[in-house]
N, C-alpha and C positions, 0 to 999 in steps of 0.2 A: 636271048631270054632276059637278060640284065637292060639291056636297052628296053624292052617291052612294060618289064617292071616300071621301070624309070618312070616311062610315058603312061605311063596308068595312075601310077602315084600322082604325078601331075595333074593330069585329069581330075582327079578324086581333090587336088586344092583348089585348082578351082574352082570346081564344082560346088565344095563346101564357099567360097568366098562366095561365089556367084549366089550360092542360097541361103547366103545368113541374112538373119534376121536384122531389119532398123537399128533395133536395139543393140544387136550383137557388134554393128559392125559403128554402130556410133560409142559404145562401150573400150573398142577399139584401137580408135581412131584419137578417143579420150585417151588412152593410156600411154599412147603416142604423144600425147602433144603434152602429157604430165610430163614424161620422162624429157621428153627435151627442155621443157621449161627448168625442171631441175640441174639440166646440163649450164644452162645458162646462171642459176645458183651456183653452181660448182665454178664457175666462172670467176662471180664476183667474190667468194669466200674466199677463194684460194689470192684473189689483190688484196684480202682483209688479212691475209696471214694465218689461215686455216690451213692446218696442213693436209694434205694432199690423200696422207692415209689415213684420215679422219674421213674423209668425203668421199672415198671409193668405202669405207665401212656402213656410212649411214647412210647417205641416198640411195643406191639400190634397192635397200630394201622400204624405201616407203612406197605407199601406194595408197593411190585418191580415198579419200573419207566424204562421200556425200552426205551426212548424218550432220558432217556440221556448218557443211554450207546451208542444210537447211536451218539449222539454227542462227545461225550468223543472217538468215534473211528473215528470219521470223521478228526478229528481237523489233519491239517497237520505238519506232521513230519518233512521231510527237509532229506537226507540224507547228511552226513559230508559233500563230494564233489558237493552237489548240487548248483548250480550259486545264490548267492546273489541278490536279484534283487536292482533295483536304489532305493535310498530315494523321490527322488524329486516327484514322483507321491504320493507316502503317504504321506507328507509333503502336498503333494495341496489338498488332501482330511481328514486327518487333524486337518489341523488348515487354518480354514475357514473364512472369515470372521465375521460369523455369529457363531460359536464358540470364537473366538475372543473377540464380543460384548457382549455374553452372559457372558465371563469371567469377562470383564471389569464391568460390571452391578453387579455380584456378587460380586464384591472386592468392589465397592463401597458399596453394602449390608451389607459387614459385616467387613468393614473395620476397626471398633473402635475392635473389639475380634480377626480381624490380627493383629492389630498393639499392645496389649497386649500379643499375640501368640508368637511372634516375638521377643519382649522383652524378653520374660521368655526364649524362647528356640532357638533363631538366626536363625529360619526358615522363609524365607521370604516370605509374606503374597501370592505374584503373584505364587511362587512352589505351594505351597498350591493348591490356587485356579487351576492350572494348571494340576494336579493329579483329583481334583475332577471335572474337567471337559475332561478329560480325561478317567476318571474311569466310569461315570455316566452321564456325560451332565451338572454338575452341581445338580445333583441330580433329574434330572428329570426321569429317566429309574434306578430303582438301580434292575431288575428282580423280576420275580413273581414264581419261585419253588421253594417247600418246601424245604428247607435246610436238616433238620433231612434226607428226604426221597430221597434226592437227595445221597446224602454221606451214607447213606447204602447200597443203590444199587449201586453206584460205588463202595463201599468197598466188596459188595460181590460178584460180575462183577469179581473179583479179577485181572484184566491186571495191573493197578496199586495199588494197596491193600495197599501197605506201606504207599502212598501217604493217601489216602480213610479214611483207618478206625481209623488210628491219627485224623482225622479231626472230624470224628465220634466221638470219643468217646471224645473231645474237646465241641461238642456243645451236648453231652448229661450233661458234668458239666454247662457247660451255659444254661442251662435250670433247673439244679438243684441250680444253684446259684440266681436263680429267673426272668432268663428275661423271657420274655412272649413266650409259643412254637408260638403263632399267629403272632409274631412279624418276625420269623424266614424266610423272601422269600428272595430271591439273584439269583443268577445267576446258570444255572444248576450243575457247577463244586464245588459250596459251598459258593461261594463270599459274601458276605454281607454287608448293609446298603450302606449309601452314598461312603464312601469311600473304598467298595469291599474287608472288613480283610475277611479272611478264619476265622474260629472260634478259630484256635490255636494263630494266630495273635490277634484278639479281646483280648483273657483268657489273653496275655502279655502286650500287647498294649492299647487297648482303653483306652480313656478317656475321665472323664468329664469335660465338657469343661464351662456347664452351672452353675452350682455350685448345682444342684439339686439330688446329692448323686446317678444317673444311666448318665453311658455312651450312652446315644442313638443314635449309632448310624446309625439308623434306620431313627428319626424321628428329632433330633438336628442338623442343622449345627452349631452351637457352639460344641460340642461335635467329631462331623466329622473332625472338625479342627484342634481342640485341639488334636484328635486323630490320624490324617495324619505329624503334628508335631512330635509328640512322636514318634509316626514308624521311623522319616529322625533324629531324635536325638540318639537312638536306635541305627541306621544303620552308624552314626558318622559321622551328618553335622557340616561343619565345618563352626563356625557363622564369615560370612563376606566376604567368599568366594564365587566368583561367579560359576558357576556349568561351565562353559566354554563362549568361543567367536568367531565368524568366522574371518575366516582373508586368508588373500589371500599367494599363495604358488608359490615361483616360479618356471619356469619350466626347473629349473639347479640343482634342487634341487636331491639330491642323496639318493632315497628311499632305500636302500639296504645297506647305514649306521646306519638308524635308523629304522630298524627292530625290535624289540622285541626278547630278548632273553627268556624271561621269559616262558615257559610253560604254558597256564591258565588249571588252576585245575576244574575250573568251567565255565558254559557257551563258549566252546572254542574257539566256530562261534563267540560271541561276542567280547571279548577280545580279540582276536586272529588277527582280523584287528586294532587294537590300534601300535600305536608307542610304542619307548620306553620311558618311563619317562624325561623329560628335564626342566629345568626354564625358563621360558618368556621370559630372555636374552639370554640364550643359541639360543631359537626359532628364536629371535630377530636377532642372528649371523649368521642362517641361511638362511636368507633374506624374512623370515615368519612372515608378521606385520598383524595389527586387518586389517579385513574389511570394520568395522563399526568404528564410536563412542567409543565404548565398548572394555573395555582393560582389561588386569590383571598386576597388579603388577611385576616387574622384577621375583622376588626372587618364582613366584609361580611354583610351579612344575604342569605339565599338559603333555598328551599325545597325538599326531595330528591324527587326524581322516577324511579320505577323501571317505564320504559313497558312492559318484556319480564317485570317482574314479578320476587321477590326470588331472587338469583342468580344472577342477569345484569346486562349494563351499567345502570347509574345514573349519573343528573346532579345536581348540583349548579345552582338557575336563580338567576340572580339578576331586580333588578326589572327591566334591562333586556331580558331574556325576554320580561317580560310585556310590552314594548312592540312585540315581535316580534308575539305575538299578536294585536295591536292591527289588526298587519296582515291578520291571518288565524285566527281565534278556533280553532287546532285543537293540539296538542299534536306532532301528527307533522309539523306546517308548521314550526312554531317552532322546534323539533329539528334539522330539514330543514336552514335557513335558517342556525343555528349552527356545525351542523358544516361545512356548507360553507364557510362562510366560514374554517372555520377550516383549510378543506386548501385554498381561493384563498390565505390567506396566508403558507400553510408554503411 
């Protein structure tokens, strides 16, 4: 009777194998080829120094997220020659009013641990504030998916896998180094806490800010601060310099002398509409003065920037710009980030 059973039971798996569904048994077959690719994670984490009962606790339990492979294919591309659109419409959505006050309300919040931030590392308190409300709302949204599970199914999704599984195996050591896996939600791409580090950025950058021996920045804005400082110190702000200025251009002005020779190696859409390098008095000779209040020094070197195109608002960037972009390789972030900061600290 036991043998009969057996053989029946049998029957009845295959039977089920033999009549699953495309879907069921390519679902499957997926979960199979997760789970190995993870073994081969477990692999290279454990050459990195991960230990061993970190990696039997977290990997088991992840499992595939297609929600953000689709987003990870969604996200738009841009091809080289594709048209640039204006600033001024993301400029009006933004930096809001009501992003504005929410800034100015946090800088007064935490203004005695900027104006110690600032001290220690010449990063001024309003960038600061301008990033994390920029990155988060001020921290009110910092995302709700699992980090770990998020960056394994993008790393084994493999379109971009070089990007992924660095990240991966980044927050498998920060979770062996003891932060909490519970603490780990951000944005689907891997971002994290208030101020959006990828977890290779955290392992380098974060910091405490509170004095309580953990970077949280998850749950600190003291922390968040002192850690979005570090990152523009990092990236080589320069203390005292202001990030750029608008100013008005005239319209004799001969854009095809001051072209850019330069080739950018990086981001080439970005860079690639930049001027070339000149001093505030050079700008000055070229009948290019502030628009505002807001000045730079003769002797500053900066590169003219006219995102709306000649006739409308232009800026003046200086290097600390580019360190803006550091954070975010895009021209209307870095823009973004500036002017805001500069109506947090009006």
């Amino acid at each position: 009777m036991r043998i009969m059973t057996a053989i029946a039971c049998s029957a009845v798996a295959l039977f089920s194998i033999s009549t699953a569904t495309p879907m069921q048994a390519a679902k499957a077959q997926d979960s199979s080829d997760f789970s190995s690719y993870l073994q081969q994670v477990r692999a290279k984490a454990l050459q990195q120094g991960v230990r061993a009962q970190t990696l039997d606790q977290v990997l088991p339990g992840l499992t595939y997220n297609p929600r953000v492979v689709e987003l990870d294919q969604s996200q738009p591309g841009g091809s080289p020659n594709s048209a640039i659109p204006p600033f001024a419409p993301y400029q009006r959505r933004h930096i809001t009013p009501e992003r504005i006050e929410n800034g100015k309300a946090a800088y007064r919040r935490l203004i005695a641990k900027l104006i110690d931030v600032e001290r220690e590392t010449g990063v001024p308190g309003p960038i600061i504030m301008a990033i994390y409300g920029k990155e988060t709302n001020y921290g009110s949204y910092t995302g709700n998916f699992d980090i770990p599970r998020s960056l394994a199914t993008l790393a084994y999704e493999g379109r971009r896998r070089s990007l992924f599984e660095p990240e991966l195996l980044a927050v498998l050591k920060l979770i062996d180094q003891g932060v909490p896996q519970s603490a780990l939600k951000g944005s689907w791409a891997g971002a994290m806490g208030k101020p959006q580090f990828l977890p290779s950025v955290y392992l380098r950058l974060a910091k405490d800010g509170s004095g309580d021996g953990y970077a949280d920045i998850w749950g600190s804005e003291y922390d968040a601060v002192a850690s979005i400082a570090n990152y523009f110190v990092n990236s080589g702000w320069r203390r005292g310099e202001p990030w750029g200025i608008a100013v008005s251009v005239p319209s004799s002005l001969d854009r095809s002398s001051i072209e850019s020779r330069i080739v950018p190696t990086r981001c080439p859409r970005v860079f690639g509409r930049h001027s070339q390098w000149k001093s505030m008095a050079e700008w000055r000779a070229l009948g290019i003065v502030p628009a505002t209040g807001k000045n730079l020094d003769e002797g500053t070197m900066a590169t003219l920037l006219e995102p709306d195109g000649a006739g409308n608002r232009a800026y003046l960037l200086t290097g600390n710009y580019r360190v803006i972009l550091d954070y975010n390789c895009s021209n209307f972030y870095g823009l973004a980030v500036g002017l805001l900061a500069d109506e947090i600290r009006s």
